[in-house]
C-alpha positions in Angstrom: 22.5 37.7 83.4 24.0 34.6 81.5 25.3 36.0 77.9 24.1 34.8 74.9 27.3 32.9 72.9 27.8 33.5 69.1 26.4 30.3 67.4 28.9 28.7 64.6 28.2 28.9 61.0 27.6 26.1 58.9 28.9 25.5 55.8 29.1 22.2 53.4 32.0 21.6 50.8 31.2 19.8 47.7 34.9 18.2 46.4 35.8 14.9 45.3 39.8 15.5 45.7 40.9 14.5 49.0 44.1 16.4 49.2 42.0 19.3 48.5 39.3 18.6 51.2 41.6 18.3 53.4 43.3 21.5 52.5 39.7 23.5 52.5 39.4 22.2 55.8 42.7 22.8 57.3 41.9 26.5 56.2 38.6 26.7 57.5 40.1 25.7 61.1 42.5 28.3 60.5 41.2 31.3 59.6 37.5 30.8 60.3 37.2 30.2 64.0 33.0 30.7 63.9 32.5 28.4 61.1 31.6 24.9 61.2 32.0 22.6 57.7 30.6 19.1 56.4 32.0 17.8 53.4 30.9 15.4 50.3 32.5 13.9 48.0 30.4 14.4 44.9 27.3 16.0 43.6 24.5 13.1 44.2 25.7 13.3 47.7 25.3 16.4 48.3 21.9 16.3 46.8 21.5 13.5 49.6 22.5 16.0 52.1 20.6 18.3 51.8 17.2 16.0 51.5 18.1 14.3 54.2 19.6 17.1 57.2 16.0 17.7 56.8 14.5 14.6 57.8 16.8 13.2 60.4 16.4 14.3 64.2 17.2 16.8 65.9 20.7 16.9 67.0 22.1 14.9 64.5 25.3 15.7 62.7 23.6 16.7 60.0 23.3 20.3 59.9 21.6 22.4 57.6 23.8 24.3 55.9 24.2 28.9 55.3 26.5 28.2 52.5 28.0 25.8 49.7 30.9 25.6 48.4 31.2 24.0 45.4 33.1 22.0 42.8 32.7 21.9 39.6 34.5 18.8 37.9 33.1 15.8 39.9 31.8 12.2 39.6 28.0 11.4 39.3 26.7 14.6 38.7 28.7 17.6 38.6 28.8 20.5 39.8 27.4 22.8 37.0 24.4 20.1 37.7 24.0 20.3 41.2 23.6 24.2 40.9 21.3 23.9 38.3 18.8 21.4 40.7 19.7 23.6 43.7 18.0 26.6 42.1 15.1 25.0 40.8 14.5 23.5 44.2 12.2 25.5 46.5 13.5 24.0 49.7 16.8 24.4 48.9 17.4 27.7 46.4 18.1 30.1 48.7 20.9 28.8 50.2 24.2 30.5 49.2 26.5 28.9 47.1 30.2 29.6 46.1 31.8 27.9 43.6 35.6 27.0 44.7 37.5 25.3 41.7 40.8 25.3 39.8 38.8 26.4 36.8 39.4 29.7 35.3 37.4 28.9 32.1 35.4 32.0 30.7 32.9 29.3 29.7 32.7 27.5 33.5 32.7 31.3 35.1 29.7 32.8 33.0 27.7 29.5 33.2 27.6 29.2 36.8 26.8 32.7 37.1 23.6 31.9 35.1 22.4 28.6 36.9 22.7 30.7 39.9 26.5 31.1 41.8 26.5 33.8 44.4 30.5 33.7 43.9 33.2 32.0 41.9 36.6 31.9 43.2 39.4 30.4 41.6 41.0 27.6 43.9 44.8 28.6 44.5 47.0 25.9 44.5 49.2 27.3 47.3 47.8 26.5 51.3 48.7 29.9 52.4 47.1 31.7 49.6 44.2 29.1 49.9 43.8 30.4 54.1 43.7 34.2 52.9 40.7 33.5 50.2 38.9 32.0 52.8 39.2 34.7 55.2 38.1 36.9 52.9 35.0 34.7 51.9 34.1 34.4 56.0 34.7 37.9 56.4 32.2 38.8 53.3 30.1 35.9 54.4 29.6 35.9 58.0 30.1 39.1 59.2 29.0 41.8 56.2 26.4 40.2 54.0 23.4 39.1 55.6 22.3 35.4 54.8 18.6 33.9 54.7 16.6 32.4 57.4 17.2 28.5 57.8 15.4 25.7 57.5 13.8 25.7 60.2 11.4 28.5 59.0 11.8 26.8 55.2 9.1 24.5 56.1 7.1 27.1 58.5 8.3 25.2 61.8 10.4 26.2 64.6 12.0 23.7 66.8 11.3 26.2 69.9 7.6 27.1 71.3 7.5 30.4 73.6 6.5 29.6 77.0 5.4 33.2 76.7 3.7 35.2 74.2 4.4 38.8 74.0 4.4 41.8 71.7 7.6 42.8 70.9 8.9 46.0 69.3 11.8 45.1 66.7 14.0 48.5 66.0 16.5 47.6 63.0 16.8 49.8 60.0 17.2 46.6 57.8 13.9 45.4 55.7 15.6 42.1 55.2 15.8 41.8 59.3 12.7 43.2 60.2 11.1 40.8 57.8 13.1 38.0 59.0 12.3 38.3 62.7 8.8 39.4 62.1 8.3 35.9 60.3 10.1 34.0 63.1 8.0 36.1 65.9 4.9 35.4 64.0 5.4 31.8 63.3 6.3 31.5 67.2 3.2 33.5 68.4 4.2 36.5 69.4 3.0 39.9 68.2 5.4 42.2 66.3 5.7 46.4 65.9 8.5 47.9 63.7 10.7 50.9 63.9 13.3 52.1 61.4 14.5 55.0 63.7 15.2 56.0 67.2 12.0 58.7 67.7 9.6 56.1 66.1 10.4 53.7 67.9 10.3 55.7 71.5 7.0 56.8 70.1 5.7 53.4 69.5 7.3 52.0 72.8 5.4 55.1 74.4 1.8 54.3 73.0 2.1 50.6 72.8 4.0 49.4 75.3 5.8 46.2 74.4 7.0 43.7 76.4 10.2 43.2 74.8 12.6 45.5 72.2 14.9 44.4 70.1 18.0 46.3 68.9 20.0 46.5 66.3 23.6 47.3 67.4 24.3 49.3 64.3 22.1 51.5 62.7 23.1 54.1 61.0 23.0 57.3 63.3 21.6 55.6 66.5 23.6 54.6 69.3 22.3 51.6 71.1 23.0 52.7 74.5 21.4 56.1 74.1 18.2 54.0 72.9 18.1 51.8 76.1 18.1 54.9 78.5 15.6 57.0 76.6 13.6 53.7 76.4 14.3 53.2 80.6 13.2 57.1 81.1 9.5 56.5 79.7 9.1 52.3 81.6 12.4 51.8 84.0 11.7 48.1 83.4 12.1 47.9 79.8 13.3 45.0 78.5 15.9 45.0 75.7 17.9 42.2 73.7 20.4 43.7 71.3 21.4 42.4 68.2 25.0 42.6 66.1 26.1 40.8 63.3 29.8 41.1 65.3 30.2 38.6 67.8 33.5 40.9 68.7 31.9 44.0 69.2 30.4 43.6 72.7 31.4 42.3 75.6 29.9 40.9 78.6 30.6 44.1 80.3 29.4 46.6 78.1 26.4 44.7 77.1 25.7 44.9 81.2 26.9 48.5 81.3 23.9 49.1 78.4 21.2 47.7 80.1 20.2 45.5 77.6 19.4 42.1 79.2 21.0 40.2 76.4 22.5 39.7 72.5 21.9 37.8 69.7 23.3 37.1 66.4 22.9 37.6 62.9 22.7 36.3 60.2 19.2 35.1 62.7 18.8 31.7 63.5 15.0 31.0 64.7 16.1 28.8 67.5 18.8 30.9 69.2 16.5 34.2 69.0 13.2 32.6 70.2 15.7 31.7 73.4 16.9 34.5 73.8 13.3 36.4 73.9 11.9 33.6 76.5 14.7 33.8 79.0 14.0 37.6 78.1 10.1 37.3 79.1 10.8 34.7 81.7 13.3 37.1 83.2 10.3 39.7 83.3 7.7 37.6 85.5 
């Protein structure tokens, strides 16, 4: 069974100071291993960016970007700008964005707060401090919050067509999940049943029959592993991918030792879980 790997975040810095790029970036590398960054030097390129990672071809270096981190005092249009078009931009408003800047102005705080921040931390002047800020932002980030779908469901595409189409039972106490991967399943072709609990979703499996369940790792008062035998007790051949917003928390052992054919990661990235599911289908003919 060939392991699913964690897929790196993306993340694009807005800053026009090059001694503080490179400082953002030498921190990054540090202290967020999982994490991937672009950078621009001002506002009207980063406008750019984002208008254009849409456009150019797949596998360019231009990636879409989870999050934005954010300047607020640079050339051609500033930051407080930027925020402002970001939010009134369909395409582009849900994207996360952090302001990082040596600004602890009442007036700059409270103002990008209303045009639509998610965060506004104050840019410390020392490196080290600078590396402990953003391990706490990648920690909040990429592992606790959960961050919206990307562009590739934005527009209603999906680089990735099933070979297979299958009804497939998603188990994940989340709303914001379960609507997530219902839209990518549905969008992809497949057919989709929910369950917020562990006897729902044994019932469902029971009278439906899926071809594929997915997992979430950790819902409250479920045990994963428990799940996949009770679901292997009522079809021995049930098929099972798991999901964890933890890349750490399983290995390729215990995911083995579970049963599950599989993992994937969240926050949910269309391509990497429409994968997953047709190696999991394939796997199944």
């Amino acid at each position: 069974m060939a392991q699913k790997h964690r897929h790196k975040f993306h993340v694009l810095i807005a800053d026009d100071d090059e001694d503080d790029r490179l400082l953002v970036k030498q921190a990054i590398e540090e202290s967020l291993p999982n994490v991937d960054s672009s950078f621009v030097d001002d506002g009207e390129e980063l406008l750019q960016y984002l208008d254009h990672c849409r456009t150019e071809p797949k596998g360019s270096e231009m990636r879409y970007p989870q999050l934005i981190l954010l300047d607020i005092n640079m050339p051609k249009v500033n930051g407080m700008e930027v925020l402002r078009r970001i939010r009134a931009d369909d395409r582009h408003n849900a994207i996360p964005v952090v302001v990082l800047s040596t600004s602890d102005d009442v007036h700059d705080i409270n103002l990008s707060y209303k045009l639509g921040a998610n965060s506004f931390f104050i840019k410390p002047l020392d490196s080290a401090d600078l590396i402990r800020m953003m391990a706490v932002l990648g920690t909040y980030w990429f592992e606790t919050a959960r961050l919206p779908i990307n562009e590739l469901l934005s527009s209603g595409q999906s680089t990735v067509k099933p070979k297979i189409t299958a009804t497939i039972l998603i188990i994940d106490d989340s709303s914001f999940a379960r609507k997530a991967l219902n839209r990518i399943m549905r969008l992809a072709g497949h057919n989709t049943l929910e369950a917020t609990d562990e006897e729902t979703a044994l019932y469902i499996y029971r009278t439906k029959k899926p071809d594929l369940v997915l997992l979430d790792l950790r819902m409250a008062g479920v045990n994963a592993k428990e799940v996949i035998a009770r679901l292997r007790e009522i079809d021995a051949k049930a098929r099972v991918l798991i999901a964890t917003g933890n890349g750490g928390e399983l290995t390729r052992e215990e995911i083995e030792h579970s049963g599950a054919l599989g993992v994937f990661y969240k926050p949910i990235l269309p391509e990497s879980i429409l994968k997953a599911i047709d190696s999991a289908l394939v796997e199944k003919q």
